[in-house]
C-alpha positions as CSV (number, residue, x, y, z in Angstrom):
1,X,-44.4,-9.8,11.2
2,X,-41.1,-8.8,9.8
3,X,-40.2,-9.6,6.1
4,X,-37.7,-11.7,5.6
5,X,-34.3,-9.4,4.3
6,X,-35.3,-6.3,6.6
7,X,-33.7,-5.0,9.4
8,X,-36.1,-5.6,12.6
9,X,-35.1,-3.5,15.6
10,X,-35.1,0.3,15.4
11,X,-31.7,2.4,15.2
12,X,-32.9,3.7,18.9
13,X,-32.1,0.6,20.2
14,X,-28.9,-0.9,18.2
15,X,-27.3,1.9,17.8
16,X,-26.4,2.3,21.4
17,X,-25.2,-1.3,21.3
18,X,-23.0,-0.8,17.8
19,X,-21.5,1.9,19.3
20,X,-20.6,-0.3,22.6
21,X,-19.1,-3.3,20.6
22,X,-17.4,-0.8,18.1
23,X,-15.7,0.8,21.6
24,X,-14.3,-2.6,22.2
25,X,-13.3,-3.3,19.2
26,X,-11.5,-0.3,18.9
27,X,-9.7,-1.0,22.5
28,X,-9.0,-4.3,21.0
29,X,-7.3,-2.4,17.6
30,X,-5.7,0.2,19.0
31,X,-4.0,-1.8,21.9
32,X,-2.8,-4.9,19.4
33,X,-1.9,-1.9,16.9
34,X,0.0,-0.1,19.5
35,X,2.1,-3.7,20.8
36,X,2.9,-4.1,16.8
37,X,4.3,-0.8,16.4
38,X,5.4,0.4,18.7
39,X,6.5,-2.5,20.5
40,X,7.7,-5.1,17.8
41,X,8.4,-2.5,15.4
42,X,6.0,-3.7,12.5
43,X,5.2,-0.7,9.9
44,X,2.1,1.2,10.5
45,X,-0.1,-0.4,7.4
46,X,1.0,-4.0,8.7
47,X,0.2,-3.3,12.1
48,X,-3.2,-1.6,11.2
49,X,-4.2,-4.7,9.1
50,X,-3.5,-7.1,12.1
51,X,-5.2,-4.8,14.7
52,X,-7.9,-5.0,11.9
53,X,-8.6,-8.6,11.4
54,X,-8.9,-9.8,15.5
55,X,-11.0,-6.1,16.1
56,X,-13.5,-7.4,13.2
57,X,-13.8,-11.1,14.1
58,X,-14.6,-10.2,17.8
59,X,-17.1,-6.8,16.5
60,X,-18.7,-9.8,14.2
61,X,-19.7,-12.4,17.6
62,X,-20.3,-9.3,19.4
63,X,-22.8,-7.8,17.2
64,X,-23.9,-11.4,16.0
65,X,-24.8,-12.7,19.4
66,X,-26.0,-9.3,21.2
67,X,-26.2,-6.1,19.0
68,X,-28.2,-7.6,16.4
69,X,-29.6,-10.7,18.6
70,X,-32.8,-9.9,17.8
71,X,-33.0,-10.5,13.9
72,X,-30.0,-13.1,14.2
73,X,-31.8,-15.3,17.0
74,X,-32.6,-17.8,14.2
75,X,-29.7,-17.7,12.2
76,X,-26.1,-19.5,13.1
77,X,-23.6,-18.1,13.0
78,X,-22.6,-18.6,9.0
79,X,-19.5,-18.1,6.7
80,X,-22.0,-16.1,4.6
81,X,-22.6,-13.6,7.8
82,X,-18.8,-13.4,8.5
83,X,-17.7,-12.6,4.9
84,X,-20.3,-10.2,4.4
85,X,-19.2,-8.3,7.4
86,X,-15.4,-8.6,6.6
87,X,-16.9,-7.0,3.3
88,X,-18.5,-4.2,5.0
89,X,-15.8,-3.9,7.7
90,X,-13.2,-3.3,4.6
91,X,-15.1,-0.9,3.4
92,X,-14.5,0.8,7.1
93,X,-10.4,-0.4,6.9
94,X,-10.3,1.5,3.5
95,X,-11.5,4.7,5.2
96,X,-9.4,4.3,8.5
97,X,-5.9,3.6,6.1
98,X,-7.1,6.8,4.2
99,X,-7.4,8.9,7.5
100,X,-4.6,7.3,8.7
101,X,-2.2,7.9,6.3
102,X,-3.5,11.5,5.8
103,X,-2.9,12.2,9.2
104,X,0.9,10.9,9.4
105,X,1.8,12.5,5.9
106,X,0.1,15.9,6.2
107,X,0.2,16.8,10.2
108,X,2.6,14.8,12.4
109,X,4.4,11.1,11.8
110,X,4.6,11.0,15.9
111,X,0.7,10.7,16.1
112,X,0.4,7.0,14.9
113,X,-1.8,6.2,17.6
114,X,-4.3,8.9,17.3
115,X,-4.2,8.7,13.3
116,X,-5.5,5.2,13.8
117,X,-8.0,6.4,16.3
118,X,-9.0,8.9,14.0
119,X,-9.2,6.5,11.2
120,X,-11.2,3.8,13.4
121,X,-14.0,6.4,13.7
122,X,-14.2,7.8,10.2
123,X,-15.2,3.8,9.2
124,X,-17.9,3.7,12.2
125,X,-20.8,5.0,10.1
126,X,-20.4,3.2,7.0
127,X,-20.2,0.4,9.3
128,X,-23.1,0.1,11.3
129,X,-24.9,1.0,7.8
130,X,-23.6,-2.0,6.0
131,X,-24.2,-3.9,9.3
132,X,-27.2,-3.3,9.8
133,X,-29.0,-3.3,6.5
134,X,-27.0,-5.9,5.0
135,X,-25.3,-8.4,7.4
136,X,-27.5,-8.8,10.0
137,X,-30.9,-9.3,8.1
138,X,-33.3,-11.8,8.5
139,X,-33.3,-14.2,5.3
140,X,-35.3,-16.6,4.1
């Protein structure tokens, strides 16, 4: 039996799954980043912040009700479980803005699209870390 504040299923098998539900999410970000810059003309930080914040809330159902399912099946959903993703997943936005700008500054201003890409992934690891051993748990 699994102690309660421990991750339960192996990386083997979430993993895979993370990495599904991040590919989503970063559809979902780069396509709403893409309509808010280069369609409505919002600056790249703006636009990366609202890409940000519908990506996360749809990774957090995602992950809630299939990645982690397993150590989550008797937990709601919670406003404790949502802001300690948002946590992690700023932990991630701080990385992808670092990339992002690096990118646009040091190599090409053009490349907005793949700077964000670029950033996306550099957050993917601390991520699923912070996910994994932190948000979805089992508690007490």
């Amino acid at each position: 039996m699994q102690q309660p504040g421990k991750a339960v299923t192996p990386i083997k098998f979430d993993l895979p799954k993370f990495l599904i539900v991040g590919a989503m999410g970063t559809a979902t970000n780069l396509v709403v980043f893409f309509l808010v810059v280069d369609i409505l003309s919002w600056d790249p930080t703006s636009g990366a912040l609202g890409a940000f914040i519908i990506a996360v809330s749809q990774n957090y159902l995602l992950n809630n009700f299939w990645t982690f399912s397993r150590q989550m099946q008797h937990s709601p959903l919670s406003l404790q479980g949502y802001s300690r993703f948002m946590f992690v997943a700023l932990g991630g936005f701080g990385i992808n803005l670092i990339v992002l700008w690096m990118i646009i500054l040091f190599f090409n201003p053009q490349l907005k699209v793949m700077a964000q890409a670029a950033g996306i992934l550099g957050g993917t690891v601390f991520n699923y870390i912070g996910s994994k051993y932190w948000v979805f748990i089992l508690r007490d």
